[in-house]
N, C-alpha and C positions, 0 to 999 in steps of 0.2 A: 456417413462418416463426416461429410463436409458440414453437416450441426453442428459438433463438437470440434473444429479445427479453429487455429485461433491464427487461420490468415492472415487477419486483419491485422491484427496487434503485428505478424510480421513484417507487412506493406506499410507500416504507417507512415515511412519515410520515403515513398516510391511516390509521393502525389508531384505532381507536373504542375500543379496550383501556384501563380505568384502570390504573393501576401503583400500588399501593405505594410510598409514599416514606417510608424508615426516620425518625422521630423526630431532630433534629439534625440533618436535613439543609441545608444552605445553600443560598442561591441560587448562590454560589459554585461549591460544589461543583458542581452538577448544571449550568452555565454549563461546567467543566472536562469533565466525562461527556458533555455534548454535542460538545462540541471534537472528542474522542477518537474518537465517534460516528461525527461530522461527514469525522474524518482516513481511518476504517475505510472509509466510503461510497466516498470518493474513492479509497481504495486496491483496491476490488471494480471497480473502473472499469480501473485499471491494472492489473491482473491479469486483467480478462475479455481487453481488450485482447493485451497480452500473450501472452496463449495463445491466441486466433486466430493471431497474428504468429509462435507454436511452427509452430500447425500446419500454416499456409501453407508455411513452410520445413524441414518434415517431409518424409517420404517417401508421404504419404496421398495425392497424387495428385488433390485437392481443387482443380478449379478455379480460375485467380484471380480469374473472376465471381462467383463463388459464395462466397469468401472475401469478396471486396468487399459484397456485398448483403448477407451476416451482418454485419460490420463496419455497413454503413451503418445497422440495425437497434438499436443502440448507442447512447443519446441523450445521452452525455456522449462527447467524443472522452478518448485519453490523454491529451494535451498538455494540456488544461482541467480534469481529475482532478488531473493531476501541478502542475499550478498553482496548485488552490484546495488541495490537501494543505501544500504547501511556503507558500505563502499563512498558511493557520492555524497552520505549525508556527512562522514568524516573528515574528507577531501577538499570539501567546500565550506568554513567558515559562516554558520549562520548570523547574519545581523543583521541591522535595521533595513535592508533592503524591499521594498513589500512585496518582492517578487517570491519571497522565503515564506510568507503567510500562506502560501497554498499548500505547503507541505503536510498540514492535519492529517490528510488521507492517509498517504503511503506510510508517515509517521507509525499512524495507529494501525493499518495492515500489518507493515510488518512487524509492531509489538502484538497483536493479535497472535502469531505464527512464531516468533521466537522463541525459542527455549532455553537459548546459553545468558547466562547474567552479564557479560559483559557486554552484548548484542542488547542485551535488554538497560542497561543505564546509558548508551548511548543515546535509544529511542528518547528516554525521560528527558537528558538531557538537554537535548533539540527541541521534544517538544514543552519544558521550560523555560529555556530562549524562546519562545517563539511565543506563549504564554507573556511573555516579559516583554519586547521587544510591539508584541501588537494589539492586547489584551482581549485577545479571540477568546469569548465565553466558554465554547467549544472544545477549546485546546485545552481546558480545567477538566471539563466533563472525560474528554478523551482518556487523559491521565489517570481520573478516576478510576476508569473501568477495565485500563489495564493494570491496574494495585490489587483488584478483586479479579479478575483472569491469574494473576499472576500469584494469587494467594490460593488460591481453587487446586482442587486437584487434579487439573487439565481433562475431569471426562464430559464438560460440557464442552461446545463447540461455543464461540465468541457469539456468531449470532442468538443461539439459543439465551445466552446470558443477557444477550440484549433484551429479549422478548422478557426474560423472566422477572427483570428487572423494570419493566415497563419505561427504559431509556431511549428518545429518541436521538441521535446525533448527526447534525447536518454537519458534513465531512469534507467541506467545499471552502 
């Protein structure tokens, strides 16, 4: 059981580690670095998620008890990842900050995972500014491929569309 627990992402804030904080750093800044942080956490949630949800509807042959008790081993659901992600992306004001340029991932995670339209023009939106704001090649791509996720009839899984699409997307 301890395979599938997602400890980690629990403890992430339990490190006794000092850090280095550059000279000129702001509270500011480091209020936005956590944001970012805060969006990635939530989007490791939507993604672990996620790929249970692959692999159940694979061909592995994986019980759905056994899918369920992994799942239940999870201590954030998606639907509450995908809420506190979209939560912070509205709350926080994206602009020219480049601390905002990391957001591609969690961006595209959880447009990957959503299904209500307003949750979904949110996503575009952010990832528009941030398209505008840094002209991350990636962030065009990203956009893309949630306009054909989002036009599909939800029975492929977002990786699978990647694969079919022969898309690579560095998400960093």
């Amino acid at each position: 059981n301890s395979l599938f627990s997602d400890e980690s992402l629990q403890n992430r804030n339990r490190s006794t580690r000092q850090y280095i904080i550059p000279k000129g750093t702001t509270a500011a800044t480091l209020a936005r670095l956590q944001m970012v942080a805060d969006c990635f956490y939530d989007a490791a949630y939507i993604y672990l998620h996620s790929t249970l949800e692959r692999i159940a509807q694979g061909p592995s042959r994986i019980p759905p008890a056994a899918m369920a008790a992994w799942s239940s081993l999870i201590s954030v659901s998606k639907s509450t990842a995908l809420h506190h992600c979209l939560f912070r992306i509205r709350s926080c004001p994206l602009d020219h900050h480049v601390e905002y340029s990391a957001l591609t991932f969690p961006l595209f995670i959880a447009g990957c995972e959503s299904r209500d339209p307003e949750e979904r023009e949110i996503i575009i939106q952010a990832l528009g500014v941030l398209e505008e704001n840094f002209g991350i090649g990636n962030v065009k791509r990203a956009r893309e491929l949630l306009g054909v996720l989002w036009e599909g009839e939800g029975d492929m899984h977002w990786l699978d569309v990647l694969e079919e699409l022969q898309w690579d997307l560095i998400l960093a």
